[in-house]
BAFI-3210 file (N, C-alpha, C; in Angstrom, 3 decimals, decimal comma, padded with zeros to 6 digits):
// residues 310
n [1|2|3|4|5|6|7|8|9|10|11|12|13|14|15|16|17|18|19|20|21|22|23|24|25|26|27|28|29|30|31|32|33|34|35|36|37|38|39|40|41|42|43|44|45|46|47|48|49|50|51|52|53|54|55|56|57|58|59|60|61|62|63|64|65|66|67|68|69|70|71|72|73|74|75|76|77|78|79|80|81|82|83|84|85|86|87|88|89|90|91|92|93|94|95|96|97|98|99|100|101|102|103|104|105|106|107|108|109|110|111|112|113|114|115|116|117|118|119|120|121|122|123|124|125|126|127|128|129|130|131|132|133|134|135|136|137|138|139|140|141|142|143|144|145|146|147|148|149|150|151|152|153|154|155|156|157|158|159|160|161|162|163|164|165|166|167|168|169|170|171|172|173|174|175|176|177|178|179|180|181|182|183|184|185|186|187|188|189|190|191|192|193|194|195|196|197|198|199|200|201|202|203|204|205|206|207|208|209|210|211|212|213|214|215|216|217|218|219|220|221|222|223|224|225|226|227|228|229|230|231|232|233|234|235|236|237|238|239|240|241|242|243|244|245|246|247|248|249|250|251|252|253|254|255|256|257|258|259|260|261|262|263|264|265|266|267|268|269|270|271|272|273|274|275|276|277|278|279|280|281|282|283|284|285|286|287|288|289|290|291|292|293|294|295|296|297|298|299|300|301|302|303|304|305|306|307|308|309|310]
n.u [075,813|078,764|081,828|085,102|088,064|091,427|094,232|097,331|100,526|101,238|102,283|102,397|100,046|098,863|097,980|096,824|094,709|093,705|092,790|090,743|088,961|088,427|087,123|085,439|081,435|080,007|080,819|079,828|078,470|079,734|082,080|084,813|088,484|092,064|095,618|098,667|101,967|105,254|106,773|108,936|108,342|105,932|106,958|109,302|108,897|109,384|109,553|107,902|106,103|105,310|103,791|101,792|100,934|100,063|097,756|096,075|095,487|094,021|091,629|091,092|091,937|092,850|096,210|098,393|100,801|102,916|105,071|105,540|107,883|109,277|107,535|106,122|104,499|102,302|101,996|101,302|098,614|097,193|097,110|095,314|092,887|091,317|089,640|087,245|087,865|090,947|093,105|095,605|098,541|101,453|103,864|105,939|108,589|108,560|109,307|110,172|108,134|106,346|103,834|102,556|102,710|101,757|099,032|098,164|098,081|096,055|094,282|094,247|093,555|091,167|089,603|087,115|086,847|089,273|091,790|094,229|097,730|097,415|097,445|097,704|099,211|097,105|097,681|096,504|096,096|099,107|100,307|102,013|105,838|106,730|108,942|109,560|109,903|108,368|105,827|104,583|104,279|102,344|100,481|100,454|099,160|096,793|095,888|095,440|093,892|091,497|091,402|089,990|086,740|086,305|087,309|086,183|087,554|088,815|090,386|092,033|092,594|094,934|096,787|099,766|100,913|100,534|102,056|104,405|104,758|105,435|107,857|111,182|113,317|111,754|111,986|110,567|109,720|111,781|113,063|115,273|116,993|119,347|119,400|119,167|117,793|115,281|112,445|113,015|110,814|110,499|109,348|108,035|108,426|106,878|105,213|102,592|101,639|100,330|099,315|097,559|096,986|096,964|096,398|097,642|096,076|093,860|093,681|093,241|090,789|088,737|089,544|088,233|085,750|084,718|084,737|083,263|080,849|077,569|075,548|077,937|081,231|083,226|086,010|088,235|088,602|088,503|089,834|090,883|092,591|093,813|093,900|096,338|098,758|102,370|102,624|100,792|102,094|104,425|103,268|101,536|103,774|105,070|102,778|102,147|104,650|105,150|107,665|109,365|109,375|111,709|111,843|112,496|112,076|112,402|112,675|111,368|113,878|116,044|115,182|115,279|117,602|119,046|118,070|119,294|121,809|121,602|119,928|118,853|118,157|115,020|114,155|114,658|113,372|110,414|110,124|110,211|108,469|105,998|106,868|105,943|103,421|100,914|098,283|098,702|097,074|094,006|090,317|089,439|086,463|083,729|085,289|085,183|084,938|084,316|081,429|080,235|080,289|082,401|084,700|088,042|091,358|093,131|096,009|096,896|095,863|097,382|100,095|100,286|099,314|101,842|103,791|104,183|105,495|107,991]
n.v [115,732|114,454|113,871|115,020|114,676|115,658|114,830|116,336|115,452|113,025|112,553|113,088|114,517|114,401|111,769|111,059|112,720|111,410|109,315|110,121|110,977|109,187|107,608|108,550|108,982|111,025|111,103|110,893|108,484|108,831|109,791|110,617|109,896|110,819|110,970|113,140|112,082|111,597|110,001|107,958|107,908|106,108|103,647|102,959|102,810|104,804|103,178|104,573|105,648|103,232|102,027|103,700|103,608|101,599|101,287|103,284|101,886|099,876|101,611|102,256|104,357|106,386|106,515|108,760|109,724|112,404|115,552|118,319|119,665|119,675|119,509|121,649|124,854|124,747|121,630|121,411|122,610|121,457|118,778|119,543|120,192|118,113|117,686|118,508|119,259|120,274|119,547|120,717|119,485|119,537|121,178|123,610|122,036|121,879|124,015|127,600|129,969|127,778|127,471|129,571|129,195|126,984|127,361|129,547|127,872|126,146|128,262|128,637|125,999|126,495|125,080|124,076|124,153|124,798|124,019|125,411|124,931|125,555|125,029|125,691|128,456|131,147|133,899|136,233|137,169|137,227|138,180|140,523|140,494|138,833|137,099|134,910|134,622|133,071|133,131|135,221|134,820|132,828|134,523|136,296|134,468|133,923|136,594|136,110|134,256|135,893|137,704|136,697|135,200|132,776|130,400|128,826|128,886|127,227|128,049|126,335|126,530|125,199|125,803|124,403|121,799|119,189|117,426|118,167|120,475|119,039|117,836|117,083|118,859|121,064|122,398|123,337|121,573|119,377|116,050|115,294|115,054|116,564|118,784|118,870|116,549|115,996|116,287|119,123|122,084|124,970|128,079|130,235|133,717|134,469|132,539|132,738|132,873|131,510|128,630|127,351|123,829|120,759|117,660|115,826|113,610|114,664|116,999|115,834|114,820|116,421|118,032|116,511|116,642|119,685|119,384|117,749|119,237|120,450|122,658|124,398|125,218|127,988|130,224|131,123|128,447|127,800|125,604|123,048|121,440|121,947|124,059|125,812|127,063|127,857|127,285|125,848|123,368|122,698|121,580|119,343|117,631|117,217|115,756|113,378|112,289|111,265|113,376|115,527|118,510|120,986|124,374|126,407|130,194|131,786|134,550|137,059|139,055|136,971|135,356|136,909|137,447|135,248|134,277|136,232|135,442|133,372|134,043|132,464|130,029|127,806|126,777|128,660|130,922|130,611|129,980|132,991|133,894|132,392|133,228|135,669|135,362|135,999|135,354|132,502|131,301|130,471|130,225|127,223|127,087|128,230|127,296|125,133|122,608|122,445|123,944|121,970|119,695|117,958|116,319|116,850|115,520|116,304|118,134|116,879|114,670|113,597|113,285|112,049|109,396|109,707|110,229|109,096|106,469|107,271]
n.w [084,542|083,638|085,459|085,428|086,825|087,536|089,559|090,294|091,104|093,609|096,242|099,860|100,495|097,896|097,646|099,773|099,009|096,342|097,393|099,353|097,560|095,455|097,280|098,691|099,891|098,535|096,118|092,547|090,535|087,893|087,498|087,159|087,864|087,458|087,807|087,764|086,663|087,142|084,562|085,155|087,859|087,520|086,458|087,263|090,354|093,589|097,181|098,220|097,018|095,154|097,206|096,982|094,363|093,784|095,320|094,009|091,579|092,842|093,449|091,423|089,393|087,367|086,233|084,599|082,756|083,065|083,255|084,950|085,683|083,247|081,078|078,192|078,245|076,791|076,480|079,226|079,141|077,079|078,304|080,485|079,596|078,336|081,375|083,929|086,288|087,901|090,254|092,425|093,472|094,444|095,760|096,835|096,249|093,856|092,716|091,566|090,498|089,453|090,192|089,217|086,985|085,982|086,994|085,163|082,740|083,285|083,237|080,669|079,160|080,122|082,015|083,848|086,898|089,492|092,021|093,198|094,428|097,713|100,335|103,187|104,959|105,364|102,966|101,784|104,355|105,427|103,761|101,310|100,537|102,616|105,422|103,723|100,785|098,657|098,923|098,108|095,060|095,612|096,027|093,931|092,132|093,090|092,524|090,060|089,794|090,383|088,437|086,788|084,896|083,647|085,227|087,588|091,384|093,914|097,034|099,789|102,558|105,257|107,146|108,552|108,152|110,424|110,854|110,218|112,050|114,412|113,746|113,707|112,504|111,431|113,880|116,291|118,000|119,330|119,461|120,006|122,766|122,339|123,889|126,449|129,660|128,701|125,867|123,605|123,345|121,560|121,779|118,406|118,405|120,218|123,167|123,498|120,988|118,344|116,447|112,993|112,341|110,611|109,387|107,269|106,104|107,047|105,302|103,258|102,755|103,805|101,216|099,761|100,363|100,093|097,353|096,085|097,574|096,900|097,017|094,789|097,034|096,635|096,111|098,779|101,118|104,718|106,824|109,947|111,786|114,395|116,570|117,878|120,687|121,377|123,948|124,745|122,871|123,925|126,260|125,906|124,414|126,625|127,608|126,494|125,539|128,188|129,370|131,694|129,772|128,288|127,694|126,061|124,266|121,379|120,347|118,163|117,362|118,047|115,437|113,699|112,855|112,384|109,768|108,734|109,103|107,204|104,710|102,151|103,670|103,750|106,261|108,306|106,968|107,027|109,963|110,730|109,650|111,039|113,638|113,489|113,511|112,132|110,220|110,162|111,824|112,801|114,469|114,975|115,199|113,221|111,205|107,412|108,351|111,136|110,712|109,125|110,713|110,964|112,864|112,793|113,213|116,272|117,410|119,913|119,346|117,249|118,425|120,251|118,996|117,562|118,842|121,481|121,935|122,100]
ca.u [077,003|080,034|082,997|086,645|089,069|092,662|095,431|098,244|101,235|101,292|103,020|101,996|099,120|098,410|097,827|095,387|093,215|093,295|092,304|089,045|088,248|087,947|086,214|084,036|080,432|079,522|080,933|078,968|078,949|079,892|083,383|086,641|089,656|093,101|096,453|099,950|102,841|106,418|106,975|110,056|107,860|105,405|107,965|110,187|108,422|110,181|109,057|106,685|105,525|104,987|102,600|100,665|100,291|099,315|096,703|095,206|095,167|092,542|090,569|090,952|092,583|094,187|098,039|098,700|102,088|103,732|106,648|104,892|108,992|109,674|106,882|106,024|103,298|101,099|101,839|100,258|097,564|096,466|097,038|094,194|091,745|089,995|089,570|086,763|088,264|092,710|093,541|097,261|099,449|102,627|104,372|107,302|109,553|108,522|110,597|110,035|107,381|105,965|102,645|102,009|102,944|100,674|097,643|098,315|098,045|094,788|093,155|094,519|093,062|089,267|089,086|086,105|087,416|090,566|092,225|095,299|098,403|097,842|097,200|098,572|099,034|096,386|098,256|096,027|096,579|100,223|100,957|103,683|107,148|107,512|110,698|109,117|109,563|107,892|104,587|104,882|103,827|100,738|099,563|100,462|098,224|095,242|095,261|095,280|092,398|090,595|091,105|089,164|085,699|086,116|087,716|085,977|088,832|088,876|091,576|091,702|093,609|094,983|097,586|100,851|101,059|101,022|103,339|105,700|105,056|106,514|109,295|112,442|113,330|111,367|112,652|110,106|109,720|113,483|113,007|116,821|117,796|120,630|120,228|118,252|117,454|114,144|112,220|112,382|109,530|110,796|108,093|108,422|108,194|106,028|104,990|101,213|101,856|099,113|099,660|096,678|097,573|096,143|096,670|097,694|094,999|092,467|093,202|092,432|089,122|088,162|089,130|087,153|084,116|085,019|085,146|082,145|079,886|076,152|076,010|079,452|082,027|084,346|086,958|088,923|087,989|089,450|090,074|091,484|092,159|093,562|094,576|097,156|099,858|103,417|102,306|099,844|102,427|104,532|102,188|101,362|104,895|105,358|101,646|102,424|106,010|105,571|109,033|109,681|110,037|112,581|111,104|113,248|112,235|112,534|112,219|111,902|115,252|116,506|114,668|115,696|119,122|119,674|117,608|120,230|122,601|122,214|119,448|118,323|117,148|113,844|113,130|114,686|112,203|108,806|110,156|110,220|106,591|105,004|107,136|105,597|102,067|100,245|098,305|099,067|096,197|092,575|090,013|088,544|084,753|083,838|086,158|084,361|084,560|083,393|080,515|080,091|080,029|083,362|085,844|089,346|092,519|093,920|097,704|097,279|095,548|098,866|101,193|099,822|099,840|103,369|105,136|103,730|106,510|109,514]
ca.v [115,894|113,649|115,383|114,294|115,207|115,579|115,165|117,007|114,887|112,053|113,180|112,860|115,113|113,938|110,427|110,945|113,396|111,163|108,480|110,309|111,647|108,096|106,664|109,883|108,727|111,417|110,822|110,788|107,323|108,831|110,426|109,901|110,305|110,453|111,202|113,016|111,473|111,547|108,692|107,490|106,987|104,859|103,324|102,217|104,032|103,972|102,384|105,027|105,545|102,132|101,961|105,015|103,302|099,949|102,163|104,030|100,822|099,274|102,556|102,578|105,783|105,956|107,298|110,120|110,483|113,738|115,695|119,172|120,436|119,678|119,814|123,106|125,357|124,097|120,464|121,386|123,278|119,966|117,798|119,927|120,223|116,802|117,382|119,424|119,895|120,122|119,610|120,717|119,232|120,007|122,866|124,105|122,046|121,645|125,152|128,884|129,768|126,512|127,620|130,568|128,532|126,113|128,444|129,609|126,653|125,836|129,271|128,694|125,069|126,580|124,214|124,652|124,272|124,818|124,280|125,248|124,668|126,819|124,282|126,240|129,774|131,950|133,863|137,578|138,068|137,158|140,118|140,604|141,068|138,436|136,391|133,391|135,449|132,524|133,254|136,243|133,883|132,531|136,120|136,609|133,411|134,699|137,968|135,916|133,888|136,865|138,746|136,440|134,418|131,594|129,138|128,605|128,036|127,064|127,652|125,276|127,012|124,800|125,673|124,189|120,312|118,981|116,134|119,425|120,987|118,514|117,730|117,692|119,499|122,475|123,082|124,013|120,070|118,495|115,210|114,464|114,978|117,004|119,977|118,711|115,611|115,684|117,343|120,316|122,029|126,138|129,201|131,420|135,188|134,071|131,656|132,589|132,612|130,069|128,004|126,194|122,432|119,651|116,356|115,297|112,785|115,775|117,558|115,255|114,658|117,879|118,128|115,404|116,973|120,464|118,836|117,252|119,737|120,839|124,072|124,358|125,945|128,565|131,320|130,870|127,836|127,681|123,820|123,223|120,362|122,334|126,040|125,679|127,994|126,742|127,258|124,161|122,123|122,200|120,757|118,154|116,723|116,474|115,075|111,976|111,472|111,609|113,129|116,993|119,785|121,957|125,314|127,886|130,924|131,609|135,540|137,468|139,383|135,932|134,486|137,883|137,523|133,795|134,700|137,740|134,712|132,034|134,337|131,518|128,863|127,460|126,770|129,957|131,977|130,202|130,148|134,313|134,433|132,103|134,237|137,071|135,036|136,484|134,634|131,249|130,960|131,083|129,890|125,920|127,130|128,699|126,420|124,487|121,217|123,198|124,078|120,572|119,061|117,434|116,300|116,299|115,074|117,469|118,474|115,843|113,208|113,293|113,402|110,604|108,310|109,318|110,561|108,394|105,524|108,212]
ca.w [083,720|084,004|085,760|085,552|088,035|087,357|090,582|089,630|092,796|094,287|097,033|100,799|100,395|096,440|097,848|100,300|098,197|095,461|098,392|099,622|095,986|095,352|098,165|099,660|099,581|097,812|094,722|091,772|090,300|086,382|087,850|087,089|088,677|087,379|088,628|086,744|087,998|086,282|083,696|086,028|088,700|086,891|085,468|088,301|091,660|095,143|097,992|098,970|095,429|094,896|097,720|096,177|092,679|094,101|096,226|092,923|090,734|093,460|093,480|089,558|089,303|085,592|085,808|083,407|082,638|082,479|084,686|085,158|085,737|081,499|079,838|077,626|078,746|075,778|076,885|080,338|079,176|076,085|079,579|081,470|078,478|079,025|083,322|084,839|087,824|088,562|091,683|092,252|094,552|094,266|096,439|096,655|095,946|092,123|091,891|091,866|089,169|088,638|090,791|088,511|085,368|085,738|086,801|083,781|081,972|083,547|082,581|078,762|079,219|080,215|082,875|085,075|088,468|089,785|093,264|093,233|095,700|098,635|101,052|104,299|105,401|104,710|102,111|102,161|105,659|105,506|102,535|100,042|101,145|104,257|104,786|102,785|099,581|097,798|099,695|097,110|094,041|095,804|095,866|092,229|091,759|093,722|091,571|088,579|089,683|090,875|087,833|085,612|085,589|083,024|085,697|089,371|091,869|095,421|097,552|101,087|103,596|106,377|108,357|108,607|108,211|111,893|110,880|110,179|113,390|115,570|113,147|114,173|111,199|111,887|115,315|117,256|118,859|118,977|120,641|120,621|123,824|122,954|125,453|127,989|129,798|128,714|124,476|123,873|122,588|121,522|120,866|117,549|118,355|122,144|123,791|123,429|119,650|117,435|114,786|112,806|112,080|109,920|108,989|104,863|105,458|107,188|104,575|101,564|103,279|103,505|099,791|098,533|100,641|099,462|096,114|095,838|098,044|096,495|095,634|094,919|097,444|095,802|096,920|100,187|102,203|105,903|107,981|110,733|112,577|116,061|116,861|119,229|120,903|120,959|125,141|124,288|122,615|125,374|127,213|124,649|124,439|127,898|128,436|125,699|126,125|130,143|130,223|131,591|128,780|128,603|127,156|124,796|123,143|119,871|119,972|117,249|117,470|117,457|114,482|112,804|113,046|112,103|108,758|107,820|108,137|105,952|103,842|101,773|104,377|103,653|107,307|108,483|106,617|107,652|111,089|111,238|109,179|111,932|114,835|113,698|113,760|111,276|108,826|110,271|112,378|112,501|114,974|114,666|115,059|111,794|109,884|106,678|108,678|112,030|110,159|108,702|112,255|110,728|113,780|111,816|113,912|117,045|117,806|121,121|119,201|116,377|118,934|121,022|117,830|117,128|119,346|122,738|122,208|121,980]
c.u [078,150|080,994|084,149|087,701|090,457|093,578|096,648|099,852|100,103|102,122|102,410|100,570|098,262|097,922|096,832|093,883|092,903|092,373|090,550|088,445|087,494|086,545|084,747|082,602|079,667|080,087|080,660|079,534|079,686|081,496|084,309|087,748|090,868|094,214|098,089|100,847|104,065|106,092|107,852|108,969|106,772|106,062|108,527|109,855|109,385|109,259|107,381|105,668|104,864|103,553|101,402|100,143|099,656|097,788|095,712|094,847|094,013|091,628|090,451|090,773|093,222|095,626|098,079|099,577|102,740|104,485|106,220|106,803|109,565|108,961|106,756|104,689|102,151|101,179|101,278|098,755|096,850|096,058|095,473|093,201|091,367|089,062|088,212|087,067|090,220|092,712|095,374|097,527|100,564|102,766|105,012|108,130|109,796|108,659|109,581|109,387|106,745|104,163|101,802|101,500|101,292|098,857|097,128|097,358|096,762|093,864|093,335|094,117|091,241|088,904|088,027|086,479|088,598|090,910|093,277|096,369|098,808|096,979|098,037|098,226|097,818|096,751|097,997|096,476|097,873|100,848|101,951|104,711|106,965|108,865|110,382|108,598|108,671|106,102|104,200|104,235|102,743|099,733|099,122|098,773|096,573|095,322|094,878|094,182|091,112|090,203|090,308|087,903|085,501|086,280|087,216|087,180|088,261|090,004|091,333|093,095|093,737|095,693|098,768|100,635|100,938|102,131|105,304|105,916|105,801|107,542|110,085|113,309|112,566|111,988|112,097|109,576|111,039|113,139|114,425|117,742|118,764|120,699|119,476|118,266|115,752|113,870|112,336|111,845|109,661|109,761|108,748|107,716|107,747|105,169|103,360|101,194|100,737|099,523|098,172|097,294|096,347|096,682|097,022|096,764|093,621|092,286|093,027|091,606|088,370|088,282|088,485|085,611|083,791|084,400|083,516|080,853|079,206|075,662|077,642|080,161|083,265|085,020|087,580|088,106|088,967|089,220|090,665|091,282|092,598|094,136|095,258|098,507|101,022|103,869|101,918|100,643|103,409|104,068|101,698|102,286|104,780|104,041|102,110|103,730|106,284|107,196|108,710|109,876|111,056|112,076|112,220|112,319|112,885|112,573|112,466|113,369|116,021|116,139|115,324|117,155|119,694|119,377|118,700|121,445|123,183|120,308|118,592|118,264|116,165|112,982|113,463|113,397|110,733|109,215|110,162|108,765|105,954|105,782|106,160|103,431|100,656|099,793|098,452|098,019|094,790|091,624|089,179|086,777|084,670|084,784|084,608|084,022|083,726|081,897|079,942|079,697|081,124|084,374|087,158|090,335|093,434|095,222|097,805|096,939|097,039|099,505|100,911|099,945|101,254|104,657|105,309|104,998|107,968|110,052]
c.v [115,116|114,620|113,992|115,093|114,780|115,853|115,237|116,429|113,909|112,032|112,301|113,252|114,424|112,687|110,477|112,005|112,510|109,775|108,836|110,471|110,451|107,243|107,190|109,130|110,057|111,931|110,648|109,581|107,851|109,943|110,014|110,790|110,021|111,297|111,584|112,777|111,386|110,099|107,871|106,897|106,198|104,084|102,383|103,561|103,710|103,212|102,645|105,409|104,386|101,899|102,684|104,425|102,065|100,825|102,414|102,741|099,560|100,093|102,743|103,754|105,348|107,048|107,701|110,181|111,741|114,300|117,595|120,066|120,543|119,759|121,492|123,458|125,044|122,868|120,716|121,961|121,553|119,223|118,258|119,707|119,237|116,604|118,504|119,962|119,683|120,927|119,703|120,737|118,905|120,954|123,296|123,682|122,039|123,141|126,254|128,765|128,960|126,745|128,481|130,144|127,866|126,554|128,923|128,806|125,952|126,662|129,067|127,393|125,225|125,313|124,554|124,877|124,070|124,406|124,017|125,283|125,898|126,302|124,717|127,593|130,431|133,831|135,697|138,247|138,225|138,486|139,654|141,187|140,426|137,670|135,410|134,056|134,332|132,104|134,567|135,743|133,262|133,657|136,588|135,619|133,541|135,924|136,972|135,226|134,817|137,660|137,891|135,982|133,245|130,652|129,295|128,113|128,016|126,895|127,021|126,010|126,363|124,590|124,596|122,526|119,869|118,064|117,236|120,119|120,667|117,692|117,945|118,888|121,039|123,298|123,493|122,769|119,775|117,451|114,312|114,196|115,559|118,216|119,785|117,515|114,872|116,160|118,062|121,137|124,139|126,885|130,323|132,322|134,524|133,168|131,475|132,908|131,552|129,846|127,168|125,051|121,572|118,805|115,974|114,404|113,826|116,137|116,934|114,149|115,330|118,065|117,469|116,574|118,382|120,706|118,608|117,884|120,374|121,838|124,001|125,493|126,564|129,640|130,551|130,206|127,443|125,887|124,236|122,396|120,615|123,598|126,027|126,676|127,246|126,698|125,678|122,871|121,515|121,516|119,447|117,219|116,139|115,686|113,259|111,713|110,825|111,893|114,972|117,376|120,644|123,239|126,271|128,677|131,650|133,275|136,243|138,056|138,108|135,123|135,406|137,378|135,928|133,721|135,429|136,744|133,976|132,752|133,426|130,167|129,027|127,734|128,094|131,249|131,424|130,161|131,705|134,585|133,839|132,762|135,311|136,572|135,523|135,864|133,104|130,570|131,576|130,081|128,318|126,299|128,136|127,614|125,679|123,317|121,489|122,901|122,682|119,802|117,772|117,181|115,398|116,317|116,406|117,154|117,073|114,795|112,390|112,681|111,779|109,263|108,121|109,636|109,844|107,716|106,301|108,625]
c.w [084,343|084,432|085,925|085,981|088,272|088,739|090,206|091,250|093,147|095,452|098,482|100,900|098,990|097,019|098,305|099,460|097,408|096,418|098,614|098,748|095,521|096,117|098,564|099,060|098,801|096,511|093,785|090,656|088,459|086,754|087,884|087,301|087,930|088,111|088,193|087,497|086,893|085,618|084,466|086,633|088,784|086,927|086,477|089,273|092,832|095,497|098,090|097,749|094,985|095,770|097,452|094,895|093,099|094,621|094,321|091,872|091,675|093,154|091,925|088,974|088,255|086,351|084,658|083,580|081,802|083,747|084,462|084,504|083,992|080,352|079,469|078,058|077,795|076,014|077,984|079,783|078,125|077,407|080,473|080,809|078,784|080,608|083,278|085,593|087,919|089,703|091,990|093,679|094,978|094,854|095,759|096,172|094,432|091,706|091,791|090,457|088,688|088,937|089,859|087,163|085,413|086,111|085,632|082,693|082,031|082,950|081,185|078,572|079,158|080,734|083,735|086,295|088,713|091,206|093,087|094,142|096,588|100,223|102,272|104,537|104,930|104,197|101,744|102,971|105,736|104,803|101,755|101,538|102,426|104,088|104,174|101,416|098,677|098,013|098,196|095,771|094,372|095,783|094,360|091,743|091,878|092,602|090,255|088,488|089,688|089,676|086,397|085,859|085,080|083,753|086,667|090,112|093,368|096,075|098,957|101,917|104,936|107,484|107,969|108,428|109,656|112,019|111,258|111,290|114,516|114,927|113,288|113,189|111,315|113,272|116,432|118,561|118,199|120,467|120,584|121,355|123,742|123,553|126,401|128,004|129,134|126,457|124,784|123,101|122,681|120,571|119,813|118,111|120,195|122,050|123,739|121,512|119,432|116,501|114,532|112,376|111,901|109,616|107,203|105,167|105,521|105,620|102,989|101,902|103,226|101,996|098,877|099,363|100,099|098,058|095,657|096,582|096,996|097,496|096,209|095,847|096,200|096,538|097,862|101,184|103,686|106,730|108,443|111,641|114,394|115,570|117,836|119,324|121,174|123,145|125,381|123,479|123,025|126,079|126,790|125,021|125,443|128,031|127,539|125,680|127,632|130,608|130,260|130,197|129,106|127,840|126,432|124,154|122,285|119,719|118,403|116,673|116,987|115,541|113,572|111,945|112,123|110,605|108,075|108,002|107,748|105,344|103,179|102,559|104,959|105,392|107,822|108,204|106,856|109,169|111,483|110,669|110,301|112,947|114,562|113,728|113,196|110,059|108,933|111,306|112,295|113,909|114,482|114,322|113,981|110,331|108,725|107,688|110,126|111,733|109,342|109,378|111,630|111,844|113,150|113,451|114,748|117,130|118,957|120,077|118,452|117,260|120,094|120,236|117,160|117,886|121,061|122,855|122,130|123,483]
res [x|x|x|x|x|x|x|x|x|x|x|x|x|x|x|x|x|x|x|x|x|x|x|x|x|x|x|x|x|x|x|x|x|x|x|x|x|x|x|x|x|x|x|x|x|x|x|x|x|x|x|x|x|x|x|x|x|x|x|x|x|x|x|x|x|x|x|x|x|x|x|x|x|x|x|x|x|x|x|x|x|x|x|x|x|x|x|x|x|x|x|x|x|x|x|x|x|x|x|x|x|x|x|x|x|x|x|x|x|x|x|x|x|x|x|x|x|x|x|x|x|x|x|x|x|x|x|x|x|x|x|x|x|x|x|x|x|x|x|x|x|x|x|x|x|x|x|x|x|x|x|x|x|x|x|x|x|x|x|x|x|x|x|x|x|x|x|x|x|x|x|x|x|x|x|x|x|x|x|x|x|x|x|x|x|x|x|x|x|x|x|x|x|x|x|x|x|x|x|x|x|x|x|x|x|x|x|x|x|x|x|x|x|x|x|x|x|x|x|x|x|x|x|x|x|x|x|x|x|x|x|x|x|x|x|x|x|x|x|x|x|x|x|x|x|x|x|x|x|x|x|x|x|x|x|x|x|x|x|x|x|x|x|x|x|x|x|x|x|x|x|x|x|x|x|x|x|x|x|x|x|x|x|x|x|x|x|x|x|x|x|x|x|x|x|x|x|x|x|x|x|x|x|x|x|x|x|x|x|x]
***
């Protein structure tokens, strides 16, 4: 049977799935790939856009235009109806409700397979009611898959981005020198704390193999390209920068507090869900790719490729 496989983003993550989806050797030669992407950025793409459409027009990926954020819930659902498989990759930032919506839109489509965006935390263990109220709506999402049987879904749980981990922007690596002579590299909640971490290319490798595995994987699949404590990425920095660390924690009390106030910031509230370390890690052996005899990209190897010349 022919299968056609809709990527819902073009994003950082959207790119490389639609990348391995394409390439993976086990691809079944009668498969097609397309890819929804605003009309704009067809149209006139950025930089980094541009390099993404040039990319899919070698691999002969069709562009579907539509803007997920304006169309009507019967324009997404017509949009799914032709696909076997939607792959959604879009987070957060495509707005509160949009995750549910478009679940939705898939089950009122009678798409066969789903995977929808929950590419990170593992989302059960975490619970209702943490400070990342919008963790809250991936739960909703899971019941709604759970509570039917017309659509197969697979969710890919992988841990935090690693690009995001040592982002200055997150906070927990700041390589700007401004309170020390040296990075400095601060633990949420303690110091023996874990975070899992993956790659946007790991993980749209793993989703092409995912994707295309015989007999089909379904439910909650775990990756994981390292399990590391924010002890271990200490150690990291300093080993590939070769300069001293300076060490801070992050305690909870603290993380509490900074949360109650400024309330609504994003990083604020994923910085008190991974303090409290729950849900954000899992062990490498057992993973799908584990079990695969898959070796996806560690916390040192990243950091050695990007952060060595700093």
């Amino acid at each position: 049977m022919s299968e056609s496989i809709l990527v819902v983003g073009a994003g950082e993550l959207g790119t490389e799935v639609v990348r391995y989806l394409s390439t993976h050797p086990s691809r079944p030669s009668s498969t097609s790939i397309a890819v929804l992407l605003r009309p704009s950025t067809i149209a006139s793409p950025s930089p980094f856009a541009s390099t993404s459409i040039s990319l899919f027009h070698a691999l002969g990926v069709t562009l579907l235009p539509g803007d997920i954020a304006t169309m009507q819930d019967h324009e997404l659902s017509s949009t799914f109806t032709p696909f076997t498989t939607v792959i959604l990759c879009t987070g957060f930032a495509s707005g509160r409700g949009t995750q549910l919506r478009l679940a939705r839109a898939v089950l009122t489509a009678g798409v066969p397979r789903y995977f929808p965006w929950q590419f990170g935390v593992d989302y059960d263990v975490v619970g209702r009611g943490s400070a990342q109220d919008l963790f809250d709506e991936q739960l909703d999402v899971r019941d709604l898959l759970r509570g039917q049987t017309g659509t197969k879904w697979t969710i890919v749980s992988t841990g935090i981005f690693t690009s995001f981990l040592f982002g200055d922007g997150y906070g927990v690596v700041d390589l700007s020198k401004k309170n020390a002579d040296g990075p400095v590299v601060r633990a949420l909640g303690k110091w023996e704390n874990e975070t899992t971490t993956t790659t946007a290319e790991d993980i749209g490798r793993m989703t092409a193999e995912i994707a295309y595995a015989r007999p089909q994987v379904d439910g909650v699949v775990h990756i994981a390209g390292d399990t590391v404590s924010y002890d271990r990425v200490a150690e990291i920095v300093e080993k590939v920068t070769g300069k001293k660390v300076y060490r801070e924690l992050w305690d909870m009390p603290r993380l509490e507090e900074e949360l109650r106030e400024e309330p609504e910031d994003t990083l604020r509230k994923y910085r008190v869900v991974f303090g409290k370390a729950k849900g954000v890690a899992w062990p490498v052996v057992g993973t799908f790719n584990e079990l695969k005899g898959v070796k996806l990209t560690t916390a040192e190897e990243w950091a050695r490729d990007n952060l060595g010349s700093i």
